[in-house]
C-alpha positions as CSV (number, residue, x, y, z in Angstrom):
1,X,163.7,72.2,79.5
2,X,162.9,68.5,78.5
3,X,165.8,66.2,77.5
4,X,168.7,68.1,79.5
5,X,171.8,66.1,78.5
6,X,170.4,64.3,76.0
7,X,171.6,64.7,71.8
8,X,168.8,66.9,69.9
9,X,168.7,64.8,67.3
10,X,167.3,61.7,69.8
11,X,164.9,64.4,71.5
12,X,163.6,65.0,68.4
13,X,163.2,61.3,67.7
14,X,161.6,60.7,71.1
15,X,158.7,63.7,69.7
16,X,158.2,62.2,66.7
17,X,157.4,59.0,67.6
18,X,155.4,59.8,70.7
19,X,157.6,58.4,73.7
20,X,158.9,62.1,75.0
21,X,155.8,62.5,77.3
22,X,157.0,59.0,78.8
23,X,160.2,60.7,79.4
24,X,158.9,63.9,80.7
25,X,156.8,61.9,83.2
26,X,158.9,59.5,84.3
27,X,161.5,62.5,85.5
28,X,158.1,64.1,87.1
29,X,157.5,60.9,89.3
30,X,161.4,60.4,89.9
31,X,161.4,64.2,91.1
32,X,158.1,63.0,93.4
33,X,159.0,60.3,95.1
34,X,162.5,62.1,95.7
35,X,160.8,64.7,97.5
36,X,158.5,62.0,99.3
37,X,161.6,60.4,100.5
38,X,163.7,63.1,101.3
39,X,162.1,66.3,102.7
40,X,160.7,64.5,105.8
41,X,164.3,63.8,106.6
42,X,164.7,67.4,107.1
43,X,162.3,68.1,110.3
């Protein structure tokens, strides 16, 4: 779900204003470049 760990009430400040789909991306490209980095570490 979007804004684990984070208070509801600043969540739903984040929607109203328009910034949560920067959040929600950001965490996308973090998750990304993690697996960029990572996984070829495995073979």
């Amino acid at each position: 779900t979007h804004g684990a760990g984070l208070p509801r009430g600043l969540i739903e400040s984040f929607r109203q204003t328009g910034t949560i789909h920067v959040l929600v991306v950001s965490g996308t490209q973090i998750s990304l470049l993690f697996m960029v980095v990572y996984f070829p570490g495995l073979f």
